[in-house]
DOTI-150036 format. One record per atom (N, C-alpha, C): residue in three letters; x, y, z. Coordinates in steps of 0.2 Angstrom, whole numbers, padded with zeros to 4 digits, always signed. Each point is the difference from the previous one (the first is absolute). Example, Ala and Ser with C-alpha at 12.3 -4.5 7.8 and 13.67 -1.06 7.14 Angstrom:
ALA+0066-0028+0039 ALA-0004+0006+0000 ALA+0004+0006+0000 SER-0002+0005-0004 SER+0004+0006+0001 SER-0004+0005+0003 
***
This chain:
UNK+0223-0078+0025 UNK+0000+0007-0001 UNK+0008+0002+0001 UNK+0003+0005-0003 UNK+0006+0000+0002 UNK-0001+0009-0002 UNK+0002+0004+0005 UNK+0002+0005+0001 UNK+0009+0004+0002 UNK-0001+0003-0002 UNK+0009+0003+0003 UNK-0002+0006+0004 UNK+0006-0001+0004 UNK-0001+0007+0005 UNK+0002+0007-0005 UNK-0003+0004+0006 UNK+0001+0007-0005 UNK+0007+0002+0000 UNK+0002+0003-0003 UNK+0010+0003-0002 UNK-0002+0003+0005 UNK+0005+0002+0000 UNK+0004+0006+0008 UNK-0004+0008-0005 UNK+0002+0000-0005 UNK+0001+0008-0004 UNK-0006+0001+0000 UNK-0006-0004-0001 UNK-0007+0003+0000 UNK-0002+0002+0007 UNK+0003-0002+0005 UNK-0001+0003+0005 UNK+0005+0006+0002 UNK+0003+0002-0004 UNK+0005+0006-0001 UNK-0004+0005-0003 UNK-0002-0003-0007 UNK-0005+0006-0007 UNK-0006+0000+0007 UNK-0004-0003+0002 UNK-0007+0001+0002 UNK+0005+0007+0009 UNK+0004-0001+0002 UNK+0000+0005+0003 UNK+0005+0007-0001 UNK+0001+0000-0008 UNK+0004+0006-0003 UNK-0008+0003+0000 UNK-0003-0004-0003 UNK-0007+0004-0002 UNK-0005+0001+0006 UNK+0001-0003+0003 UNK-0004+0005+0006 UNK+0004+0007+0004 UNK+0006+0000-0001 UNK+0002+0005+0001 UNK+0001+0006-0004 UNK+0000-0002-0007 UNK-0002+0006-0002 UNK-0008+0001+0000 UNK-0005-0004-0001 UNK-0005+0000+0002 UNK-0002+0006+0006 UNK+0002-0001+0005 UNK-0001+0000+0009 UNK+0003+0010-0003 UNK+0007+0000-0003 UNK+0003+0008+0001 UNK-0005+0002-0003 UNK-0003-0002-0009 UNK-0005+0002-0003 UNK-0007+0003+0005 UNK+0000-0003+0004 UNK-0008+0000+0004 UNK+0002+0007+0003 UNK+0007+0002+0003 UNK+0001+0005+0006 UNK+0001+0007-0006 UNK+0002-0002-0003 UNK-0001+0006-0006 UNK-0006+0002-0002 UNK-0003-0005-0003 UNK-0008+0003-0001 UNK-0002+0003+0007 UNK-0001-0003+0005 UNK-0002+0003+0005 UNK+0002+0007+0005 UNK+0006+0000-0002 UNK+0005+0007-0002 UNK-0006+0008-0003 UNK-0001-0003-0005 UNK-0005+0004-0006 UNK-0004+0001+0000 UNK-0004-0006+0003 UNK-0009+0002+0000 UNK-0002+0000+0007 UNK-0007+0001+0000 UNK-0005-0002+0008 UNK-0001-0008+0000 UNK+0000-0003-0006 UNK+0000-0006+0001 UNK+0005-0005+0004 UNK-0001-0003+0007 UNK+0006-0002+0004 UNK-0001-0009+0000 UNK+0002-0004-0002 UNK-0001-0006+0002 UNK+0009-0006+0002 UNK+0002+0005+0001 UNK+0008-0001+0002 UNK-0002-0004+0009 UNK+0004-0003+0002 UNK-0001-0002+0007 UNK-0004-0008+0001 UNK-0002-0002+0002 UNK-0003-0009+0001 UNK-0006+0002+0008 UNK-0005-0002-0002 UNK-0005-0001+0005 UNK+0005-0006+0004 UNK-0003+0000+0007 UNK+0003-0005+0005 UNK-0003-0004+0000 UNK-0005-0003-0003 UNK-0003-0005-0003 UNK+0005-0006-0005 UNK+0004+0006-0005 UNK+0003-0004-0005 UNK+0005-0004+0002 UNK+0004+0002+0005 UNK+0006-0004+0003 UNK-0005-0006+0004 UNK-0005+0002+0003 UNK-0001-0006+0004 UNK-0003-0007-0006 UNK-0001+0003-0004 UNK-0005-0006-0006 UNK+0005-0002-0001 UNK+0007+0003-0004 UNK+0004-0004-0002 UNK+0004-0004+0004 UNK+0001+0003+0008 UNK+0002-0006+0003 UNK-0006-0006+0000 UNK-0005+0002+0001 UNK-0005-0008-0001 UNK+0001-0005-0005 UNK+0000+0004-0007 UNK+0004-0005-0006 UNK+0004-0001+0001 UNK+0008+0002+0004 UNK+0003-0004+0001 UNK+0001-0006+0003 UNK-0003+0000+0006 UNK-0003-0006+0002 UNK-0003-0005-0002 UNK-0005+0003-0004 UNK-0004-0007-0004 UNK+0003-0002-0005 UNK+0005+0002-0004 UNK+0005-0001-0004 UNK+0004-0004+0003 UNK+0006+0001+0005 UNK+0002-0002+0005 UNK-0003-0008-0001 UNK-0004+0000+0006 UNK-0004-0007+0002 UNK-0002-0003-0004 UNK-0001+0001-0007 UNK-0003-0006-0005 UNK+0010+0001-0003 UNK+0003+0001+0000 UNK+0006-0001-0001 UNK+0003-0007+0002 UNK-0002+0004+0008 UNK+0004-0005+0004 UNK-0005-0008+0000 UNK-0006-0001-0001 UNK-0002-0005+0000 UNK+0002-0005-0008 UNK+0000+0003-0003 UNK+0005-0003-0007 UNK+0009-0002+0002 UNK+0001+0004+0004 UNK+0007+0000+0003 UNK+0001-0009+0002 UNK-0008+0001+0005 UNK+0001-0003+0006 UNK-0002-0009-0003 UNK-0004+0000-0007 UNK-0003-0005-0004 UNK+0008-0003-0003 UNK+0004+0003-0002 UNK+0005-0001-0004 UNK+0006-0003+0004 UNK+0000+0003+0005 UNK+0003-0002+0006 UNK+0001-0008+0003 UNK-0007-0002-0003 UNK-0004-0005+0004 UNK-0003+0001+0006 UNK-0001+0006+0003 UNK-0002+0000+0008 UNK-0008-0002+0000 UNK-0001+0003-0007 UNK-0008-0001-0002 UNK-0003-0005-0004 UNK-0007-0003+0002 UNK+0001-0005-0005 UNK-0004+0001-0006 UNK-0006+0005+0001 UNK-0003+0003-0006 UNK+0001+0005+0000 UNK-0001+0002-0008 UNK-0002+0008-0001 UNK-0005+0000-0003 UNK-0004+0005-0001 UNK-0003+0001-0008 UNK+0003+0005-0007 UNK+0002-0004-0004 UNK+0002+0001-0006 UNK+0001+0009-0003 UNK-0008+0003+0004 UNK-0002+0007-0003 UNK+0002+0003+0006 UNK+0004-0001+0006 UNK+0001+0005+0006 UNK+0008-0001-0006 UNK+0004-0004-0001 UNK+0006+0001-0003 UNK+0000+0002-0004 UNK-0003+0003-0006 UNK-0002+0004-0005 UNK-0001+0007+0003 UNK-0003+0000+0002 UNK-0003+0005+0004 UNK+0005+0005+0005 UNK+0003-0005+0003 UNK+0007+0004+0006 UNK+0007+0002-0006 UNK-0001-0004-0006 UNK+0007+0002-0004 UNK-0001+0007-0004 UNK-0009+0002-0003 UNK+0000+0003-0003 UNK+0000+0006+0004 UNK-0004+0000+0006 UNK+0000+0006+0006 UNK+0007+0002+0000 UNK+0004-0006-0001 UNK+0008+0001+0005 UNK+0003+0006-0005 UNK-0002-0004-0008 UNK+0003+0004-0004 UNK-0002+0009-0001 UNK-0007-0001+0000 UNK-0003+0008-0001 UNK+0001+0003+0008 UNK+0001-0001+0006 UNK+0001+0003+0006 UNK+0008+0003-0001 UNK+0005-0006-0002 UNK+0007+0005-0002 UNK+0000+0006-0004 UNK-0003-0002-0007 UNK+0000+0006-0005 UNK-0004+0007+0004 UNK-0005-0002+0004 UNK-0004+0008+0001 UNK+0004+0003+0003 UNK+0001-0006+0006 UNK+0004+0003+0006 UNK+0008+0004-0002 UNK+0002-0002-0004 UNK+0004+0002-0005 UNK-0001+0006-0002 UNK-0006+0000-0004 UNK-0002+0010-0004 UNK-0001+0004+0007 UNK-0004-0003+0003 UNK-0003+0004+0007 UNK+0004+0003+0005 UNK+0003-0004-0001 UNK+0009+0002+0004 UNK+0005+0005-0001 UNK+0000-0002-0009 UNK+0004+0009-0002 UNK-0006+0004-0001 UNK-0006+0000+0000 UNK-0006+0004-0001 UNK+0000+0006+0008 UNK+0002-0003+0005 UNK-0003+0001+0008 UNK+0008+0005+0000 UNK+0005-0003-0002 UNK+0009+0002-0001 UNK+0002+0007-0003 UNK-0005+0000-0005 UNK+0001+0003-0006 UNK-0005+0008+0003 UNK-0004-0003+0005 UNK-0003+0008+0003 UNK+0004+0003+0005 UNK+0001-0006+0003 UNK+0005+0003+0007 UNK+0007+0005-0005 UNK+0002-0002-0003 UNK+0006+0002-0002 UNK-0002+0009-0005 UNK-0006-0001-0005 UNK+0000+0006-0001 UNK-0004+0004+0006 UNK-0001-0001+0004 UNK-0005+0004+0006 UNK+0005+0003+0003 UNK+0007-0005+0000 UNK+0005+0003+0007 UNK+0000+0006-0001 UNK-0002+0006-0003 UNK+0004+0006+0000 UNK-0007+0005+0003 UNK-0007-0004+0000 UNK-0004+0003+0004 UNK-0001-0004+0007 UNK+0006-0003+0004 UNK+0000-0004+0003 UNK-0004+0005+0007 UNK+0000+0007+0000 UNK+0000+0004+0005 UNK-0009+0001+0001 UNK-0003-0001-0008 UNK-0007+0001+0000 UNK-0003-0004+0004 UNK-0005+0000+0003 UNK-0003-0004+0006 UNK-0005-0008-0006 UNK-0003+0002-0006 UNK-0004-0001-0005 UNK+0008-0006-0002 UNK+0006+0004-0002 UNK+0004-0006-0004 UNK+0002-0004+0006 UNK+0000+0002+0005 UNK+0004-0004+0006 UNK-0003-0006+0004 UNK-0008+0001-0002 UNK-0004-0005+0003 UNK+0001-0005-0008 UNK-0003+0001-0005 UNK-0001-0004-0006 UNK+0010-0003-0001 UNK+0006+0003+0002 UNK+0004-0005+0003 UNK+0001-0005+0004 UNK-0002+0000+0004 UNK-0001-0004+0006 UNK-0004-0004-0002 UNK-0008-0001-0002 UNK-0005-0007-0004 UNK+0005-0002-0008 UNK+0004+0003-0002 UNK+0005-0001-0005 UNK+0005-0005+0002 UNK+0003+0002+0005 UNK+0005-0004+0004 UNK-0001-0006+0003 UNK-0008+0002+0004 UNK-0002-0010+0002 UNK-0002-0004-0005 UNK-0005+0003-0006 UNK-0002-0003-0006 UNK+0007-0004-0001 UNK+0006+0004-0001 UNK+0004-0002-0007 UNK+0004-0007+0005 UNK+0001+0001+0005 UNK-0001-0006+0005 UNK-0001-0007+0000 UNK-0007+0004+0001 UNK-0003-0008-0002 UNK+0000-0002-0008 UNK+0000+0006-0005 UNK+0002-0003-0005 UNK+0004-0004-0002 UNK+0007+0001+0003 UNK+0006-0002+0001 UNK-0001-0009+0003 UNK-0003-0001+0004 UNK-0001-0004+0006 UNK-0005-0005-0005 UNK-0005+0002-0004 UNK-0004-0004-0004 UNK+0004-0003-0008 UNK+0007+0007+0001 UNK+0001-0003-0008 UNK+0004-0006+0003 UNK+0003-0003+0005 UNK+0007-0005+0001 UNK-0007-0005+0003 UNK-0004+0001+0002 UNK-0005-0006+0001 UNK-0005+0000-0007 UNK+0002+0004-0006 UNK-0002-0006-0007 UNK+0005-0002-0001 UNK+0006+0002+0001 UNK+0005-0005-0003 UNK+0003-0006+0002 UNK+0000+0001+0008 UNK-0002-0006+0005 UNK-0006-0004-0001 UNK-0003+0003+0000 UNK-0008-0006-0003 UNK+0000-0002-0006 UNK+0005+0002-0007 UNK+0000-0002-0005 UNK+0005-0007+0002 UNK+0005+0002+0003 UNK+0007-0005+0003 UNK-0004-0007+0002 UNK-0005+0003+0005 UNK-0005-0009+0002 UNK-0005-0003-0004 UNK-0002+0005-0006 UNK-0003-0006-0003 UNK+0004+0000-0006 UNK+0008+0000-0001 UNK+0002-0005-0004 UNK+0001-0007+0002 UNK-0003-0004-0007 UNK+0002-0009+0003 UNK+0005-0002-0002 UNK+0002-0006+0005 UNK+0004-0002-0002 UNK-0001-0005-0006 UNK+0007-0001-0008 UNK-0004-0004-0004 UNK-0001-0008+0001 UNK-0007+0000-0004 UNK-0003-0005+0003 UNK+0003-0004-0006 UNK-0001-0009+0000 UNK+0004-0005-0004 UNK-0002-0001-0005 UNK-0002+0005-0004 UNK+0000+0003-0008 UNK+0007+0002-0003 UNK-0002+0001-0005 UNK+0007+0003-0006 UNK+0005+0004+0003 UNK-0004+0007+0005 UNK+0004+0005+0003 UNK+0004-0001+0005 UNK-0002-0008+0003 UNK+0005-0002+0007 UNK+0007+0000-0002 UNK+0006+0004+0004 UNK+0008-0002-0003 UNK+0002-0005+0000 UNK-0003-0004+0007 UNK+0001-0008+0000 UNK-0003-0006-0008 UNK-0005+0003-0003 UNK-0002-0003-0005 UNK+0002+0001-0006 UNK+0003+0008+0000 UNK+0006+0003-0005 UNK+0006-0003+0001 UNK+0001-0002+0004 UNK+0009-0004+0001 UNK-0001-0006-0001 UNK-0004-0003+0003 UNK+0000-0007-0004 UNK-0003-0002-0008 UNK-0003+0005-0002 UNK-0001-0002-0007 UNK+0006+0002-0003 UNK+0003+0007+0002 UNK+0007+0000-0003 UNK+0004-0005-0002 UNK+0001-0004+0008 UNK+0004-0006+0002 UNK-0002-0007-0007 UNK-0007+0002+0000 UNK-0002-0004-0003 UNK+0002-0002-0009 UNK+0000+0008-0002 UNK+0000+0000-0004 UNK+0005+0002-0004 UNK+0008+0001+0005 UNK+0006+0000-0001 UNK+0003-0008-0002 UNK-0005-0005+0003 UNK+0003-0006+0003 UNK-0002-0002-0008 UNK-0007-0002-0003 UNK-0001-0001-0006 UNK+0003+0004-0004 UNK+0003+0005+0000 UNK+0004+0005-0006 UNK+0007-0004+0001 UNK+0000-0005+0005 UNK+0006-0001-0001 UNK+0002-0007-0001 UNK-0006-0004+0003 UNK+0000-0008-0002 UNK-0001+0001-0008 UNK-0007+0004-0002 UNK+0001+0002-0009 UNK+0006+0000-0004 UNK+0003+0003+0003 UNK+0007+0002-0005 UNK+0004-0005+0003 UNK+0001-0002+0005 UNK+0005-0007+0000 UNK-0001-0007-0003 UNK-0006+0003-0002 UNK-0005-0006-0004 UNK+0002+0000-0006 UNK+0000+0007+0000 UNK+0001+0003-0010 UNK+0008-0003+0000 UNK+0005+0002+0004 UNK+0008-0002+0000 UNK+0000-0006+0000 UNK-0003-0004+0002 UNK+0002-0008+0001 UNK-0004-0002-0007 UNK-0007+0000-0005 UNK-0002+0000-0005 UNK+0008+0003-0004 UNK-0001+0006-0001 UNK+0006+0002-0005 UNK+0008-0003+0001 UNK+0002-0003+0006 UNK+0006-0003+0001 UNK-0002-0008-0003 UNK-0005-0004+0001 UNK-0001-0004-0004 UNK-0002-0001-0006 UNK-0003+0006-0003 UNK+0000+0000-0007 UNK+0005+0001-0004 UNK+0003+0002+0005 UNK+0011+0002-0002 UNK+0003-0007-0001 UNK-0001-0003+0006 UNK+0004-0007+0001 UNK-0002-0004-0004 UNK-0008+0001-0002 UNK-0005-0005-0006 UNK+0005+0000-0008 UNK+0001+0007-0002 UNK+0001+0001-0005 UNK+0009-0001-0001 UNK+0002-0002+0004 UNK+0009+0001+0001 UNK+0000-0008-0001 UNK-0005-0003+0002 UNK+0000-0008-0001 UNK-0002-0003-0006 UNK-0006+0006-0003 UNK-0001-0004-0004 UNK+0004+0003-0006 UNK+0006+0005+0001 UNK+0004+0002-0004 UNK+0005-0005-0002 UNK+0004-0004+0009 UNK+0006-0003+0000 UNK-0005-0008-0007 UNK-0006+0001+0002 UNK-0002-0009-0002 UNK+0001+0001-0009 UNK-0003+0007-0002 UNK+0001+0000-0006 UNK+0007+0000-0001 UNK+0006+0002-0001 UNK+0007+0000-0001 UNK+0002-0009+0000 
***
C-alpha cells in the first residue's frame, strides 16, 4: 500500500474553514435563543483521549520500523496511519472552529455567558492544537522506510547505473560494428582498384 502524507495547505483550508465556521456559529447565536457556541468539558477531555490512542499506535509502528519491535499486526499500521491522518484534519477544522468563536465573542468578552463559553473555547482549541501535531507526528511514524522494490533509491541508482552501463557498452558496440564496416568496405575498395 502506499500512501502519501497530507500537504501542509489542507491543514491550512481545513482551519480557514473552521474559522469562519466557529465566527458563523457566534453570529447566529448573536440572533437567536438558539446558543450552542462554547465546548462542554467533556470535549477537550475526549479529544485528548484520542490523542493518545492515536499517539500510542503511532508510536508502536514508530517502534516496528525502527526495529525495536519484532512484530506488529498489519491492521494496527493501517489503522494508526488512517487515525494519524483524519485526527490532523479534524483537529485542524476544530481548531479554527474553537478560534473562530473566541475571536468573534471578544467584543462580548464582559458577558458572563460569552466569557465562560471562551474559556471551554480556549482549552478546546488547545487541545485541538495538541491533537493536530500528534496526526502529523503520527502520520511521520508510520511512514516506511522503502522496502527492496522498485521505490527503494538504492535500487533506483543501481538500475540507472545499470542501465546507463548497457546504453553504453550498446553504442560502443554500435561504434566498433560501424568502424569495422568502414574499415571492411575501405578494404574491399582498395582490393577492387
Amino acid at each position: 500500500m502506499s500512501a502519501r502524507r497530507t500537504p501542509w495547505w489542507r491543514f491550512a483550508v481545513a482551519v480557514v474553514l473552521g474559522l469562519a465556521a466557529g465566527a458563523a456559529l457566534v453570529k447566529i447565536t448573536e440572533r437567536s435563543d438558539f446558543t450552542v457556541m462554547g465546548a462542554p468539558w467533556i470535549v477537550p477531555i475526549l479529544l485528548a483521549v484520542v490523542g493518545v490512542v492515536v499517539f500510542a499506535m503511532a508510536w508502536q509502528v514508530r517502534q516496528y520500523v525502527s526495529g525495536k519491535r519484532k512484530y506488529l499486526n498489519p491492521a494496527v499500521s493501517v489503522y494508526a496511519l488512517v487515525l494519524s491522518k483524519a485526527l490532523g484534519l479534524v483537529a485542524a477544522a476544530l481548531f479554527g472552529w474553537y478560534v473562530g468563536q473566541i475571536l468573534a465573542a471578544l467584543g462580548h468578552a464582559d458577558a458572563p455567558f460569552y466569557a465562560q463559553a471562551m474559556v471551554e473555547c480556549g482549552v478546546s482549541a488547545v487541545v485541538c492544537l495538541a491533537d493536530m501535531v500528534v496526526g502529523i507526528v503520527g502520520e511521520r511514524f508510520c511512514q516506511l522506510p522503502p522496502g527492496e522494490g522498485p521505490e527503494n533509491p538504492k535500487i533506483k541508482a543501481a538500475e540507472r547505473r545499470r542501465n546507463l552501463a548497457a546504453a553504453s557498452s550498446a553504442e560502443s558496440a554500435a561504434s566498433k560494428a560501424s568502424a569495422a564496416g568502414t574499415a571492411a568496405s575501405a578494404t574491399s575498395e582498395v582490393a577492387s582498384r
